[in-house]
N, CA, C and O atoms as a Tripos MOL2 file, in Angstrom:
@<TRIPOS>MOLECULE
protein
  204   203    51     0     0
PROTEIN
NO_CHARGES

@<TRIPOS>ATOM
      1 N         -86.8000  -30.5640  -87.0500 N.3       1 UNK1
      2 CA        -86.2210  -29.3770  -87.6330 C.3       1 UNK1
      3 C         -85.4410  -28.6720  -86.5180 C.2       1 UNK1
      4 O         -85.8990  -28.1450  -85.5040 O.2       1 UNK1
      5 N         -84.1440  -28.7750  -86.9250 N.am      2 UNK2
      6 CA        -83.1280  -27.8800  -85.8670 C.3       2 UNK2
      7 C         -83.1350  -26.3570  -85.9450 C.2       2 UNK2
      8 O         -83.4420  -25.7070  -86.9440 O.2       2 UNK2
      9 N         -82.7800  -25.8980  -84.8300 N.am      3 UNK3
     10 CA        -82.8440  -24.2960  -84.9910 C.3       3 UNK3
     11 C         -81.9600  -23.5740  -85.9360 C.2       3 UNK3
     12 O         -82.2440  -22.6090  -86.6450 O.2       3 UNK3
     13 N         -80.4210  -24.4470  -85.7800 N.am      4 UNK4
     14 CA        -79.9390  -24.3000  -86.9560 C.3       4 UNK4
     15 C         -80.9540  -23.9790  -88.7960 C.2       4 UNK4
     16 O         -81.1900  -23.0820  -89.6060 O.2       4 UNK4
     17 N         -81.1800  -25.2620  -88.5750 N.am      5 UNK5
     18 CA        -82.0600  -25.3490  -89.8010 C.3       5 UNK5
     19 C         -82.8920  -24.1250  -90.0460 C.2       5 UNK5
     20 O         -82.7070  -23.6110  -91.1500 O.2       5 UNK5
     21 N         -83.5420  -23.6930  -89.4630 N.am      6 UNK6
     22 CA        -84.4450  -22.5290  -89.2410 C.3       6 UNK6
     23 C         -84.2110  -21.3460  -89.4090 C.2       6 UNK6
     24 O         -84.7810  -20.4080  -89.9650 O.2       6 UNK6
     25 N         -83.1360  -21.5250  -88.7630 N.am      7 UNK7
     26 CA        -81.8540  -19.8780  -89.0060 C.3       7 UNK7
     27 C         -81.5320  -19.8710  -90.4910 C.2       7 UNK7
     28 O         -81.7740  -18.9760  -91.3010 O.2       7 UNK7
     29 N         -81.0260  -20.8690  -90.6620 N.am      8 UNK8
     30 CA        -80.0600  -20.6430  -92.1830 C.3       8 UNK8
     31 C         -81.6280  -20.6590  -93.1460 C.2       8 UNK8
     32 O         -81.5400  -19.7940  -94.0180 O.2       8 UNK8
     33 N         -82.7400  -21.2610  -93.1940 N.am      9 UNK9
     34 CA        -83.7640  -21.0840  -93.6340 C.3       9 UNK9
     35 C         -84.2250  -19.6270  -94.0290 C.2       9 UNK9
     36 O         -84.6920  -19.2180  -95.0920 O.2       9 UNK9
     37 N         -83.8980  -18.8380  -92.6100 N.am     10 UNK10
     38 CA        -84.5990  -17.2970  -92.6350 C.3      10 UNK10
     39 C         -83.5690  -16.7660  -93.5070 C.2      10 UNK10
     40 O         -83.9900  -16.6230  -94.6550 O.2      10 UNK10
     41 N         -82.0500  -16.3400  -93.3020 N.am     11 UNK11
     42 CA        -80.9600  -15.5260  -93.5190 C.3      11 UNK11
     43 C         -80.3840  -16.4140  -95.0210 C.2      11 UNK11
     44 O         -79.5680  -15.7490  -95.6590 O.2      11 UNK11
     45 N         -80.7000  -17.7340  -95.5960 N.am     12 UNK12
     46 CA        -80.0960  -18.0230  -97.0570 C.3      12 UNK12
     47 C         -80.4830  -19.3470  -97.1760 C.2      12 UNK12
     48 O         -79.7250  -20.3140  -97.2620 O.2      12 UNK12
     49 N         -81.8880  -19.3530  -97.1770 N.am     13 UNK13
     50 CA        -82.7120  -20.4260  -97.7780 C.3      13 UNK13
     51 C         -82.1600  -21.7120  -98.2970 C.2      13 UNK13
     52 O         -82.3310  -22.7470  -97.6530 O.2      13 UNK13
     53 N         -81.2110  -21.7000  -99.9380 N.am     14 UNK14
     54 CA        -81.3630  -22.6450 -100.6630 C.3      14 UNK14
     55 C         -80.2490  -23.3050  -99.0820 C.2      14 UNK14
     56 O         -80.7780  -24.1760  -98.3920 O.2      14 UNK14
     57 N         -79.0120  -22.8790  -98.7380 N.am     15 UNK15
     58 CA        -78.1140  -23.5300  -97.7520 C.3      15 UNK15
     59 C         -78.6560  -24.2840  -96.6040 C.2      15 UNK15
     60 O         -78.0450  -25.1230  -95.9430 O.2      15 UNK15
     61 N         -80.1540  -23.7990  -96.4070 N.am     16 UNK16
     62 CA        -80.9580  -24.8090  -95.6680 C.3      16 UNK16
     63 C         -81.0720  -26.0930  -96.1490 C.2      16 UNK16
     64 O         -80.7090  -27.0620  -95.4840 O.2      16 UNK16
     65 N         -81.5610  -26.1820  -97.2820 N.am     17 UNK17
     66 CA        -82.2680  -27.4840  -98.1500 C.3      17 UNK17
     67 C         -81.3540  -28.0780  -99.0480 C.2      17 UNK17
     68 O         -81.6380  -28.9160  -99.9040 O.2      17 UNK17
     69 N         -79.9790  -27.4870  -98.7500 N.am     18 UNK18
     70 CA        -78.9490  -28.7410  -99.6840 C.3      18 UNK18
     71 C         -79.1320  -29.7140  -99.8150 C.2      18 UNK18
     72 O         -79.0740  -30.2030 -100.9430 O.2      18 UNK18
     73 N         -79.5220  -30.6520  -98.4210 N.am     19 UNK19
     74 CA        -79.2720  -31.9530  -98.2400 C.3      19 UNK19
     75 C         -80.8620  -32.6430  -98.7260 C.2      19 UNK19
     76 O         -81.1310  -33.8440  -98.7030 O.2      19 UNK19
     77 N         -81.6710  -31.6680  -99.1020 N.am     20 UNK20
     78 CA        -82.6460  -32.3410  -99.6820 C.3      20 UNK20
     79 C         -83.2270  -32.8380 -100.7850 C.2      20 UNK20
     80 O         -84.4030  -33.1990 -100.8350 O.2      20 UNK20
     81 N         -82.5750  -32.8690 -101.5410 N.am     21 UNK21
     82 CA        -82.1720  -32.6690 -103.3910 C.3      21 UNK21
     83 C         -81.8990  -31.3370 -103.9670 C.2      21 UNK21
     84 O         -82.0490  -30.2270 -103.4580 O.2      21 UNK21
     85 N         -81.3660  -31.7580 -105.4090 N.am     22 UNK22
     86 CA        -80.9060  -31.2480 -106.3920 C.3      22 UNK22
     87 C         -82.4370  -30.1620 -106.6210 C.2      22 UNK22
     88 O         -82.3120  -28.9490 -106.4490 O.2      22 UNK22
     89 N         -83.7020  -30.7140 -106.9820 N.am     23 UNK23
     90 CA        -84.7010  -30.2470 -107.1600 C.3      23 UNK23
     91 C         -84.9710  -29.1190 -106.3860 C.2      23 UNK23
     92 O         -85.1490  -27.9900 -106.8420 O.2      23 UNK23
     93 N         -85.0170  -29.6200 -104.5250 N.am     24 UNK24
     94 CA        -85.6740  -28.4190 -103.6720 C.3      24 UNK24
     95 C         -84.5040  -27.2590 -103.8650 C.2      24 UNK24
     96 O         -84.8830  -26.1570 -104.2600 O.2      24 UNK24
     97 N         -83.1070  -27.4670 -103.6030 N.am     25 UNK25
     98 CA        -82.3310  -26.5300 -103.6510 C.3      25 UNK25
     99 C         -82.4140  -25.8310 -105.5890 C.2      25 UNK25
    100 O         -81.7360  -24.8090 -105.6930 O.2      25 UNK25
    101 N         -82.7940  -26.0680 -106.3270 N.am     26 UNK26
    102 CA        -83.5290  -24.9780 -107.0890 C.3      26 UNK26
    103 C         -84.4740  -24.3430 -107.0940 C.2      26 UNK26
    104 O         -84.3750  -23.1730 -107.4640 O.2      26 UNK26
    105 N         -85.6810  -24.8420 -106.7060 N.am     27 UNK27
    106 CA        -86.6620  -24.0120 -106.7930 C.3      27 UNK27
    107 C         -86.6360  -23.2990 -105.4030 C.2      27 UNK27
    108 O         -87.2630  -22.2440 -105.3000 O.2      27 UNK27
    109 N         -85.8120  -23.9020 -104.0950 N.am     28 UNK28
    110 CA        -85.9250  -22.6170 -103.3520 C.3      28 UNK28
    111 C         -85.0710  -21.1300 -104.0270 C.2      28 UNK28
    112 O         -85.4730  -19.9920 -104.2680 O.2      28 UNK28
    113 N         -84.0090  -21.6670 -104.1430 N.am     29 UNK29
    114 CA        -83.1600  -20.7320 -105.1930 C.3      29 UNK29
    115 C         -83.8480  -19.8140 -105.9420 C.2      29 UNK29
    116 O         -83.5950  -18.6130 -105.8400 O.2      29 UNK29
    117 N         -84.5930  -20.1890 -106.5990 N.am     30 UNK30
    118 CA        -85.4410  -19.3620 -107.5960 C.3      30 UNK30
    119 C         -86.5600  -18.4710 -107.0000 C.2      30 UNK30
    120 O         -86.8420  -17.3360 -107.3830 O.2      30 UNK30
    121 N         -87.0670  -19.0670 -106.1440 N.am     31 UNK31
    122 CA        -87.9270  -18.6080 -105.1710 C.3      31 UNK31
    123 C         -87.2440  -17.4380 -104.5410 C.2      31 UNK31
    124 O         -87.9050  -16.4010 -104.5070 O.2      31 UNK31
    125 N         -86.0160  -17.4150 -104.0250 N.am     32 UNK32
    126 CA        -85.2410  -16.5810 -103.4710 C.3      32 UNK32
    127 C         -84.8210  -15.4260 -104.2740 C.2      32 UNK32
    128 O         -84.8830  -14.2250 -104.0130 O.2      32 UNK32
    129 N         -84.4720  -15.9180 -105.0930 N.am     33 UNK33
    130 CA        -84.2690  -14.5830 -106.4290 C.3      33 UNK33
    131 C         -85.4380  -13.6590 -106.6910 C.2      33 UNK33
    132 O         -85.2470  -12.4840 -107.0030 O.2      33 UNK33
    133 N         -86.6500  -14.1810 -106.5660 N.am     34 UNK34
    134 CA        -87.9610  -13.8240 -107.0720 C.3      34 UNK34
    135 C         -88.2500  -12.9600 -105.9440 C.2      34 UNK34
    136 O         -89.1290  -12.1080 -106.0710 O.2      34 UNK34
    137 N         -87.4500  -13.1130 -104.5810 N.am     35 UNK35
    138 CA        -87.7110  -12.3830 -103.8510 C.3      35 UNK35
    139 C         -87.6850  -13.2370 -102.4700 C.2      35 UNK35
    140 O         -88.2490  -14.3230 -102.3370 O.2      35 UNK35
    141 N         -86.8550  -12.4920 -101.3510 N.am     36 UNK36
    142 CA        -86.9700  -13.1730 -100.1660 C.3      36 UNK36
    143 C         -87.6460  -13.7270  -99.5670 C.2      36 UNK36
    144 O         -87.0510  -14.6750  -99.0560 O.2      36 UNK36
    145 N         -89.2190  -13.6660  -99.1520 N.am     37 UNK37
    146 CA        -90.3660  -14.1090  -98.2640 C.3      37 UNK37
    147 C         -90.5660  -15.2310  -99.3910 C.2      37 UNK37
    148 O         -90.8060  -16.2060  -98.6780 O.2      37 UNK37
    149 N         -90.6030  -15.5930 -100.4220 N.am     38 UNK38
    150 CA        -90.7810  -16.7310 -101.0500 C.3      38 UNK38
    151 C         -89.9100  -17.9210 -100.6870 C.2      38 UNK38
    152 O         -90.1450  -19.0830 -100.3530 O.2      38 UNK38
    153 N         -89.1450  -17.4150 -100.8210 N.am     39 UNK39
    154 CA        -87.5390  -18.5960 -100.6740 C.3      39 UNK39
    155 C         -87.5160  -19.0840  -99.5430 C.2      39 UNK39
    156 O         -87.3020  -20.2730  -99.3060 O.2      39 UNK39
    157 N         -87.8110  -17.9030  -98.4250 N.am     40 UNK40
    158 CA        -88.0970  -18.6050  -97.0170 C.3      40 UNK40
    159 C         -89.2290  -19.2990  -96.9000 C.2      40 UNK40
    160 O         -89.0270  -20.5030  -97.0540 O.2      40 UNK40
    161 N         -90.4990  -18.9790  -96.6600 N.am     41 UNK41
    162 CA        -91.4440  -20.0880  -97.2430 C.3      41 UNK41
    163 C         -91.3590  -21.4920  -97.4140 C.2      41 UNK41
    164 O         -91.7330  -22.4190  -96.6950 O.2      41 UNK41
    165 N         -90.7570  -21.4550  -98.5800 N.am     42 UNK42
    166 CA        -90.7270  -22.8320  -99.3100 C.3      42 UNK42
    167 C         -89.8840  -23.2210  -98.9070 C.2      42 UNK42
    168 O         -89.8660  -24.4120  -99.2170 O.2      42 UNK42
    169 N         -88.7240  -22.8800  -98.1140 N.am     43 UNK43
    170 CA        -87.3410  -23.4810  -97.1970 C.3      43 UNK43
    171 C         -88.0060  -24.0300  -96.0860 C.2      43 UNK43
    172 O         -88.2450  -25.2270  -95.9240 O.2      43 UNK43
    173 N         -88.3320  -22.9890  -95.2300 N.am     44 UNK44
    174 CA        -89.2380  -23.7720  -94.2510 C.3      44 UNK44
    175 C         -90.8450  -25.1300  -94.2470 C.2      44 UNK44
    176 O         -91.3390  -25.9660  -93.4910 O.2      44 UNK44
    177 N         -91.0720  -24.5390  -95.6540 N.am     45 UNK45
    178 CA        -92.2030  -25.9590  -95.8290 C.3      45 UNK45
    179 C         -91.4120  -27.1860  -96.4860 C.2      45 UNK45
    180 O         -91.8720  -28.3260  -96.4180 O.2      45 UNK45
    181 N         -90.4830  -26.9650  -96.9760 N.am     46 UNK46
    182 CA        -89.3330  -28.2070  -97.2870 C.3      46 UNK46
    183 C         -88.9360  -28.5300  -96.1550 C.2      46 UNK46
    184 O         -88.9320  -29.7460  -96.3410 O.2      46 UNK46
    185 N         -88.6040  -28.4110  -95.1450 N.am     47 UNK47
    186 CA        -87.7070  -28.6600  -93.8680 C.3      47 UNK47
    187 C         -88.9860  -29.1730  -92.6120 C.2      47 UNK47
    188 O         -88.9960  -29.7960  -91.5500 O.2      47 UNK47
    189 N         -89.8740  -28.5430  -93.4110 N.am     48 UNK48
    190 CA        -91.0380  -29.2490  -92.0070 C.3      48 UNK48
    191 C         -92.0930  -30.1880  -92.2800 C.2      48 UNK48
    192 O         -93.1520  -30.2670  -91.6580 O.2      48 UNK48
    193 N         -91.6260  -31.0980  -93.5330 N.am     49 UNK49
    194 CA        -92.4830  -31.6570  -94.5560 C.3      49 UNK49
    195 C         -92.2850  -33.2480  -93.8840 C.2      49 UNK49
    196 O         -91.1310  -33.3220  -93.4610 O.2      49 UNK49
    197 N         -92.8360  -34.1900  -93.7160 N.am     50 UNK50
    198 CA        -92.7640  -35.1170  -92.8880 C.3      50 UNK50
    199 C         -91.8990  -36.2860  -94.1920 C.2      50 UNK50
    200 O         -92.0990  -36.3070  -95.4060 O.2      50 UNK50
    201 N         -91.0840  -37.0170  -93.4940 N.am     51 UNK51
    202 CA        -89.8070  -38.1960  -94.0950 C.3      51 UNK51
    203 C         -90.1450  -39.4280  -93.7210 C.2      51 UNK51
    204 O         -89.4270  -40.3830  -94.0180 O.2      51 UNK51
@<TRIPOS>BOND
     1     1     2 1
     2     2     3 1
     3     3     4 2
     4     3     5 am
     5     5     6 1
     6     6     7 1
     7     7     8 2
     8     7     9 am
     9     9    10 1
    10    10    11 1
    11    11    12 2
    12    11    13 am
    13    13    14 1
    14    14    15 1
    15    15    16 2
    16    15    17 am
    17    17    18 1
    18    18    19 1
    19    19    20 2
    20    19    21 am
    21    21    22 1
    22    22    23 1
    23    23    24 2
    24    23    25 am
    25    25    26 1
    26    26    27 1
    27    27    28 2
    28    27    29 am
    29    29    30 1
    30    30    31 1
    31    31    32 2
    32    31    33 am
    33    33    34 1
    34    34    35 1
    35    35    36 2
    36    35    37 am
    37    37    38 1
    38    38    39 1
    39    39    40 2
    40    39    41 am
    41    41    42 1
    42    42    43 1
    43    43    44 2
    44    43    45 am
    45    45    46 1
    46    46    47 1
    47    47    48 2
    48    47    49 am
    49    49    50 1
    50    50    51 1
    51    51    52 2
    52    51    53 am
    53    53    54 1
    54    54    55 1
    55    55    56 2
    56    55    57 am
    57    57    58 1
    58    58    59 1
    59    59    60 2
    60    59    61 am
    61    61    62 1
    62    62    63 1
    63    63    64 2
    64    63    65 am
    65    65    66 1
    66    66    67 1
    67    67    68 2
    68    67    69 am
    69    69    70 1
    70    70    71 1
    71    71    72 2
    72    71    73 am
    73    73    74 1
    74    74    75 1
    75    75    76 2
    76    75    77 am
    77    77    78 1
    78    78    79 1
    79    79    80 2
    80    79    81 am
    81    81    82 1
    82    82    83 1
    83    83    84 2
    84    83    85 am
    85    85    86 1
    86    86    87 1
    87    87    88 2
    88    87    89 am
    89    89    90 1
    90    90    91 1
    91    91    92 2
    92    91    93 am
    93    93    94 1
    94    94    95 1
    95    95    96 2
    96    95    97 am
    97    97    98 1
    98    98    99 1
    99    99   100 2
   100    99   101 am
   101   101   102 1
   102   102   103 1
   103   103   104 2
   104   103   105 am
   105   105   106 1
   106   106   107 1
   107   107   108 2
   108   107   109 am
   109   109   110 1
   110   110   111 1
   111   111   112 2
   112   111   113 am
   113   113   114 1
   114   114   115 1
   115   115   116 2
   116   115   117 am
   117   117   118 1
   118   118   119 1
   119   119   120 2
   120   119   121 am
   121   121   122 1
   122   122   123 1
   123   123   124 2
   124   123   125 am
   125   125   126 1
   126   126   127 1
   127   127   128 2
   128   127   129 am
   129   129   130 1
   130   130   131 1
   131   131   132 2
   132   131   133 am
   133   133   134 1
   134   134   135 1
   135   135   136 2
   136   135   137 am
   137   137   138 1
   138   138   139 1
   139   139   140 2
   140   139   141 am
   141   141   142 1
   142   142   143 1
   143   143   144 2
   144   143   145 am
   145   145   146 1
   146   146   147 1
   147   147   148 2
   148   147   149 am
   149   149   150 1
   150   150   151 1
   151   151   152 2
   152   151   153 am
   153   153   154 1
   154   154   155 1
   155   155   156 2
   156   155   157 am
   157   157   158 1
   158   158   159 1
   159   159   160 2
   160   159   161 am
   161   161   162 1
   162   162   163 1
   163   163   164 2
   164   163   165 am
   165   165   166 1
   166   166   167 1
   167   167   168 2
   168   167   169 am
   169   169   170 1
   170   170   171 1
   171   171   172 2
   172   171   173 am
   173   173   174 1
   174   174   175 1
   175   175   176 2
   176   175   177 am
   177   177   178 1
   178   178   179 1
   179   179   180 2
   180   179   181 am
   181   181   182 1
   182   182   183 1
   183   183   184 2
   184   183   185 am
   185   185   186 1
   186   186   187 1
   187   187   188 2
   188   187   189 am
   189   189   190 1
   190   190   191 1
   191   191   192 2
   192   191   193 am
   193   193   194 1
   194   194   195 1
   195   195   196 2
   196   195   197 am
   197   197   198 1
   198   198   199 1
   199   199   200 2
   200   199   201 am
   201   201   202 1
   202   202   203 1
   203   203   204 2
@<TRIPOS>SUBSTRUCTURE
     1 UNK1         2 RESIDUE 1 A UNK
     2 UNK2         6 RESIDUE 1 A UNK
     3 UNK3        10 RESIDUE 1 A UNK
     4 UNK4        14 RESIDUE 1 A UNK
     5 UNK5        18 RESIDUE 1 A UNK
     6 UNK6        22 RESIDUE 1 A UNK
     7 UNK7        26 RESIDUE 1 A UNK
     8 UNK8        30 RESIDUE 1 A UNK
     9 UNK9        34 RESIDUE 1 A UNK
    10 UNK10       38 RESIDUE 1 A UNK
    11 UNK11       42 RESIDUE 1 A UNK
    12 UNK12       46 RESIDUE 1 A UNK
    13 UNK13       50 RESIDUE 1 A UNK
    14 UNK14       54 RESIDUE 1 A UNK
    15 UNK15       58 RESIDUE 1 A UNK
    16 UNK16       62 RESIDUE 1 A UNK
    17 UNK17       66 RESIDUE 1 A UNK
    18 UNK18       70 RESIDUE 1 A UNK
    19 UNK19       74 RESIDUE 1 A UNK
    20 UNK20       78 RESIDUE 1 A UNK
    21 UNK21       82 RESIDUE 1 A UNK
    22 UNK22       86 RESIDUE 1 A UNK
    23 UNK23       90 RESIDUE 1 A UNK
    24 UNK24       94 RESIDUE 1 A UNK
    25 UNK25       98 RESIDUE 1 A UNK
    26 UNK26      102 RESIDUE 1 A UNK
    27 UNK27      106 RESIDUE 1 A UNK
    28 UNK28      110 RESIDUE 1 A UNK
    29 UNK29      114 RESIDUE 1 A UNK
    30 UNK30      118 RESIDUE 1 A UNK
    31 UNK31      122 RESIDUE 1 A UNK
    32 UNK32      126 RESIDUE 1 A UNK
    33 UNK33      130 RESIDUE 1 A UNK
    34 UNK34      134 RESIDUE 1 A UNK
    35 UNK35      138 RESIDUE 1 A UNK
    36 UNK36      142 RESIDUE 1 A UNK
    37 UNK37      146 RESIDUE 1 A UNK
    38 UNK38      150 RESIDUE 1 A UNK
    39 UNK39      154 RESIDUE 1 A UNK
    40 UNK40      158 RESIDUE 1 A UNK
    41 UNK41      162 RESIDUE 1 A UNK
    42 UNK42      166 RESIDUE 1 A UNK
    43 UNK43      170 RESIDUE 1 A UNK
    44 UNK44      174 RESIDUE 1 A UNK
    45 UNK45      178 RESIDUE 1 A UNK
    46 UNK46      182 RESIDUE 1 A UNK
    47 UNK47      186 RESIDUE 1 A UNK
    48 UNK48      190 RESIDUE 1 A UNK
    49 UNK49      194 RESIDUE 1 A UNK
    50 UNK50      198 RESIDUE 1 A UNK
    51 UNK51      202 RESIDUE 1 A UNK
């Protein structure tokens, strides 16, 4: 996980997790709408989730 990654994670979530599907970049999305500390969250446990 790049710092990049991390940054855009904190300041606009779903733009973190584009490249990880169609799926994660909605429900972070939604997560984000529902309210910031969610969206980040689940951006960062998408991004630090082992591949």
């Amino acid at each position: 996980m790049s710092i990049l990654r991390v940054l855009l994670a904190i300041f606009f979530p779903p733009l973190a997790v584009i490249d990880q599907g169609c799926g994660s970049v909605v429900i972070v999305f939604l997560l984000t709408l529902a309210g910031w500390v969610p969206g980040v969250i689940a951006a960062l446990v998408i991004l630090n989730r082992a591949r």
